[in-house]
N, C-alpha and C positions, 0 to 999 in steps of 0.2 A: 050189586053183584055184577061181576064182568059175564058180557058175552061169551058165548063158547069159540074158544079158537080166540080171544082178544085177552092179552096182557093190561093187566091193571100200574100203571106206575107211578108215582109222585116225584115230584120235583121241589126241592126244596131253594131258595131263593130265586125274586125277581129280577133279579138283572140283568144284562146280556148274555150271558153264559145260559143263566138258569131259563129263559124266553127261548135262548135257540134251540136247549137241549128241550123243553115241552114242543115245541113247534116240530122236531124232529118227528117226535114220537107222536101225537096225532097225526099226524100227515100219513103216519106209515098202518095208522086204520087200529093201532091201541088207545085205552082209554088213560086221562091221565090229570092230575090233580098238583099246581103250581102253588105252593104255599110262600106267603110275601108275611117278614115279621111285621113290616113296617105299612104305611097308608099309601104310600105310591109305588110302581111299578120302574122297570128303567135301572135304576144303581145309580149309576154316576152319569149317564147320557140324561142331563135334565137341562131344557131349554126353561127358561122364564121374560117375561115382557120387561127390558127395561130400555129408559128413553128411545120409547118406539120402535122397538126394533123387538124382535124373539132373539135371546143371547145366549150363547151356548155357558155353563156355569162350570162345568168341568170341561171332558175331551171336547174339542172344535173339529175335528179331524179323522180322518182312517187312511191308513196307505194303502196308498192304491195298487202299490205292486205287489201286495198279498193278497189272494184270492176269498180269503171268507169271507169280509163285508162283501166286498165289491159281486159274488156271485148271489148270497145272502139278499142283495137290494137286489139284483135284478131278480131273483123269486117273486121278492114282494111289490114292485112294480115301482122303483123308487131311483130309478137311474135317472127320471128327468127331472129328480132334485137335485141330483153330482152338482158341485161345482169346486172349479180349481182355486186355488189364489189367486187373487190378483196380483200380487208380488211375490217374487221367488226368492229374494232375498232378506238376510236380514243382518244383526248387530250382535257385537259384543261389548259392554261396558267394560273396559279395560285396562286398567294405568291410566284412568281420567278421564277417558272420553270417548265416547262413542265409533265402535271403530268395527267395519265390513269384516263378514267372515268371507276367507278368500276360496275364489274357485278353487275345485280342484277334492276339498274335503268332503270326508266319507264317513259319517255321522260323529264328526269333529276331527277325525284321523286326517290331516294333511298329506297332499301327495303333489300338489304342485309347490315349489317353498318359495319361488318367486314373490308370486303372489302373499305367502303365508306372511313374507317379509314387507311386502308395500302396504299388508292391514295393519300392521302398529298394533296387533293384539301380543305379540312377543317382542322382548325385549331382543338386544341383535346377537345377545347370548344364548337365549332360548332359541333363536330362527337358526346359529350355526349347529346346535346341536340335534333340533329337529332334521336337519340338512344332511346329516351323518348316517341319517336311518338305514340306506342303503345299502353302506358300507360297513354298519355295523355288527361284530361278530354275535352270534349266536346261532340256534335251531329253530326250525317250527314250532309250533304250540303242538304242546302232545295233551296232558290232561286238560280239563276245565280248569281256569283261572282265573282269578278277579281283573276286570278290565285296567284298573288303574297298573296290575303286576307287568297288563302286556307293553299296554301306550310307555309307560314312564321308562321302562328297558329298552320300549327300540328309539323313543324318541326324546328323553327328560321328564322330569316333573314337570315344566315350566308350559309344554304342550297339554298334557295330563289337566295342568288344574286353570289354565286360561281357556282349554278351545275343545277338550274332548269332557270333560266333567261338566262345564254348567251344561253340554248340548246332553248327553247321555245320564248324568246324574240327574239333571232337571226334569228331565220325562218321567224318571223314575221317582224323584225324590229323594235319592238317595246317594250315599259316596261310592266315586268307582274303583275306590280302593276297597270295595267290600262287596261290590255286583259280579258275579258272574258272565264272563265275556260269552259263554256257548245260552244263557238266558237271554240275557238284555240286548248283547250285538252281535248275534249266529252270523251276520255278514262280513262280520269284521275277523271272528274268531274262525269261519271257513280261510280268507286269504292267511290268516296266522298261521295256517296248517298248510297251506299250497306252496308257501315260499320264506324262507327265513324272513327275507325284507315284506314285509306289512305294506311300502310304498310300491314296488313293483308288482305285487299280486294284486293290489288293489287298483293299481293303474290297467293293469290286464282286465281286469273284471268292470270296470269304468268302460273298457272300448266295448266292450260285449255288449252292455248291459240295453235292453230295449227301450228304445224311447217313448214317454209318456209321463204323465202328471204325478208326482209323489206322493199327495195328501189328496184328498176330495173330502168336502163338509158338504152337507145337505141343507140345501135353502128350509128355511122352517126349523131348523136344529138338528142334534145330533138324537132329542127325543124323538123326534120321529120315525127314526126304525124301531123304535123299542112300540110306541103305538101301534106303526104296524106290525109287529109279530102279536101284537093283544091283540090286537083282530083277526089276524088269521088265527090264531088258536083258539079263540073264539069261535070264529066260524069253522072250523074241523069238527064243533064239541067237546074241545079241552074245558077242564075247569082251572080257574085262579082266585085263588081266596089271597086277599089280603090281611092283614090284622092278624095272621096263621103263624105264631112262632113256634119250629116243632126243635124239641131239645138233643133229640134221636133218631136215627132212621128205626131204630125198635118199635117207635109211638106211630109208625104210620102199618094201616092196611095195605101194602101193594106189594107186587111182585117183584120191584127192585125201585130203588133210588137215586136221583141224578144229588148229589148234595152240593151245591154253589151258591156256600155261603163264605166269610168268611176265614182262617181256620189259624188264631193266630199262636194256636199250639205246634205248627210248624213252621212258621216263618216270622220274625219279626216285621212290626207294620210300621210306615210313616205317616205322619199328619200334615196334611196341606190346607192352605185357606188361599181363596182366590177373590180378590177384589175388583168389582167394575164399578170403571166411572167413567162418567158422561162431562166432557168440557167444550166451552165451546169454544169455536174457532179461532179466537183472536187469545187463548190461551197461550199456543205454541207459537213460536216464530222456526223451527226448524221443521223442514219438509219431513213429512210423515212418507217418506219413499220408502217402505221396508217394510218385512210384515211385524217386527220388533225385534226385541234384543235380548239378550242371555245374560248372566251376572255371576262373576266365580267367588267361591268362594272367599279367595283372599281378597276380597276388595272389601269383605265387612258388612256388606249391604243386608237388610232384611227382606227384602225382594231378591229373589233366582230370579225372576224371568216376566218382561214385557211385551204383552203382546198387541200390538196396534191394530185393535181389530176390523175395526170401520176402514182401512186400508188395505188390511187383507183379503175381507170377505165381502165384495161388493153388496150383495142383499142388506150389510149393515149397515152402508152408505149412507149419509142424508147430509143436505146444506147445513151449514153454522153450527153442527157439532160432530168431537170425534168422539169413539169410544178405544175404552184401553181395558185387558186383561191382566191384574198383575198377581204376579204368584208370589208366598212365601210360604218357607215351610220343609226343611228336608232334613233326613238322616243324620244325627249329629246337629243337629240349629233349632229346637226347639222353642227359642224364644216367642215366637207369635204366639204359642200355644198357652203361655200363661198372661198374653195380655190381652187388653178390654178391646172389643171392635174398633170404638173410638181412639181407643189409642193405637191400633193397628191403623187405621187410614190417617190419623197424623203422620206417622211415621212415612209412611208409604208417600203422603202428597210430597214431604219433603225431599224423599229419595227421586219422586219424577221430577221435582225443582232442579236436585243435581245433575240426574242424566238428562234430561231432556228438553230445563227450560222452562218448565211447565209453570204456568202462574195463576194466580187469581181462583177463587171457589168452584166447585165442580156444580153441574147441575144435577147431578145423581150421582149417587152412591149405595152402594149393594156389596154385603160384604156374605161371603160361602165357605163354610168350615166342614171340610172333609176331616174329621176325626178317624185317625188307625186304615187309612183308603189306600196306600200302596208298599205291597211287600216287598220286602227285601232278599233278594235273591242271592243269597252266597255259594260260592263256588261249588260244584257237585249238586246243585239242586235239581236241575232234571235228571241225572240220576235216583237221584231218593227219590223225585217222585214217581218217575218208571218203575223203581221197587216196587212203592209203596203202591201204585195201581194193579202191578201183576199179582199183589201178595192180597188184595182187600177182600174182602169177602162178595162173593159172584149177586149179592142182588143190592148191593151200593156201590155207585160210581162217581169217581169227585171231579168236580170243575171249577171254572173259574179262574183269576188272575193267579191265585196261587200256584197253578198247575205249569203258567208256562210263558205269563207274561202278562204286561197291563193292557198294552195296545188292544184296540176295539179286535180286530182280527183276530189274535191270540185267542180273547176271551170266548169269542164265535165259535173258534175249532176247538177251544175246551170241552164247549158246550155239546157240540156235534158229534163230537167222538165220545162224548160219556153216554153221549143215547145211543150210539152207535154198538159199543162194549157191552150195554146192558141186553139191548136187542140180542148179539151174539153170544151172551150167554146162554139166553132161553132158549137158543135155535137148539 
């Protein structure tokens, strides 16, 4: 039985969403009850030991220029794990061969074309017509539109599926001919609206923009904030039941529900699997300067994206071996999905032979299948979901990547504002 004057609530799934949104609601002095289907805690922020090192197994990262991680940690006491990259730069596999994404671009959108043209990631037909952006007729972005509708009108396909789709499809998992520009890139889709040209609004907002670090990962993993919000909910007197799969918010006692699980009756989901491996040094003969590289679509490959981790994230660092992140698996490319482990990392050794060189047996291997892990956001989606929040009934409130994005932040503010709604109902 609740105290007199204390709100009874439940929280249904464990993962960053569903951790922020209980951590919310103890803290604010109600009682509250965190139901987990599965044996661990976290979602997709899961660190595990491999060749010495704790390795991140999904996200590596949060941006830093959105405030819910980064205020989130400083609650829980966890700023003096921040840490930046060590390389700001990285690659595109492109027409053969490993080739710099050029200054200048703005979560793949180019806006310096000098540059765009000395990477060799466009052909010199693609860099005159990316070049034209400026001068090209058309309007602002008025409604929500799929990313690929905005890039390929002001710039070509040939921008579209080399330098703005493996960078923004890749995060997502998905094609940006089918992502929602006001979902997946609200920064790109504000300048769409500020100025017909995409290059001059974004070179405006480039001068402005305040300087500072773009990503920070936490030494020790990206599991670590998910432990510490289980301790401070713990220590509030939250409960967390694991092993708790509830079917309904009907089947629970409380006075309202956060529900962040999740909900693939309204979005379609992608499958991702991510493999590391551990090689040692006399593997590569090409300098590992970069934090790694991207892969588009038409190049065929079964890997999207390489990440050089033990280069990027100094804590991964160690003598005579590197390690590597590599991703397959997106929206339309199913194929990982009906093969064997073992046949995923053949595959895979052979594609790091191509791009990178890469020779001789790995000393570890570890292979991670996010099955149904990232939604697909099409056009008007925050819309429906602001609907479908204003229209739900006053003692369930939903969170999670479904509501408004994948990234770690997203998921934080899902979480915050469904405890936040539920609280304000009862007021």
């Amino acid at each position: 039985m609740s105290r007199a004057g204390v709100s009874r609530y439940a929280v249904v799934g464990g993962g960053i969403a569903g951790l922020a949104a209980a951590y919310d609601i103890v803290r604010q002095g109600d009682e509250v009850v965190l139901h987990e289907a599965g044996d661990r805690l976290g979602g997709k922020l899961r660190t595990e030991p491999f060749a010495g090192a704790d390795v991140d197994v999904a996200p590596d990262a949060f941006l830093a220029r959105r405030p819910e991680a980064v205020q989130l940690c400083d609650e829980l006491g966890l700023r003096d794990r921040f840490e930046t990259p060590a390389v700001a730069s990285s690659y595109v596999w492109s027409r053969g061969a490993l080739r710099p994404i050029p200054r200048g671009q703005v979560l793949g959108v180019p806006t310096d074309f000098v540059a765009l043209a000395r990477s060799g990631i466009l052909s010199a037909a693609g860099v005159a017509r990316a070049a034209l952006e400026p001068w090209w007729p058309g309007r602002p972005l008025g409604d929500d539109a799929s990313i690929g509708e905005v890039v390929a009108r002001r710039y070509g396909r040939e921008t579209l599926e080399r330098l703005v789709d493996p960078l923004l499809g890749g995060i997502n998992a998905g094609d940006t001919d089918q992502l929602s520009i006001d979902t997946v890139a609200p920064q790109i889709a504000a300048a769409a609206r500020a100025d017909r040209s995409l290059t001059r609004a974004l070179r405006r907002a480039s001068a402005t923009a305040p300087a500072g670090p773009v990503f920070y990962g936490l030494r020790g993993g990206m599991e670590t904030l998910a432990k510490a919000l289980v301790a401070a909910i713990d220590t509030a007197g939250g409960r967390i039941e694991t092993g708790s799969a509830v079917a309904s918010p009907d089947d629970l006692d409380a006075d309202g529900v956060v529900w962040a699980t999740p909900r693939p009756e309204l979005v379609a989901y992608s499958s991702v699997t991510l493999v590391l491996f551990a090689y040692p040094d006399a593997a590569v003969t090409r300098p590992l300067d970069a934090s790694g590289f991207l892969v588009p679509r038409p190049d065929g490959l079964l890997m999207t994206a390489c990440s050089w981790a033990s280069t990027k994230w100094a804590h991964l660092a160690a003598p005579g071996r590197f390690l590597l992140r590599v991703s397959a698996g997106r929206h339309g490319d199913e194929r990982v999905d009906a093969m064997t482990d073992e046949a995923v990392v053949a595959r895979l050794r052979d594609e790091l032979a191509l791009t990178m060189g890469v020779a001789g047996e790995p000393l570890e291997v570890a292979v991670h299948r996010w099955p149904q892990a990232f939604p697909q956001y099409a056009p008007g989606h925050l819309d429906r979901m602001r609907e479908m929040i204003a229209g739900s009934s006053s003692s369930v409130s939903l969170a999670g990547a479904v509501v408004g994005g994948v990234g770690i932040p997203a998921c934080i503010g899902s979480g915050r504002a469904a405890a936040a709604r539920l609280r304000d109902r009862a007021a």
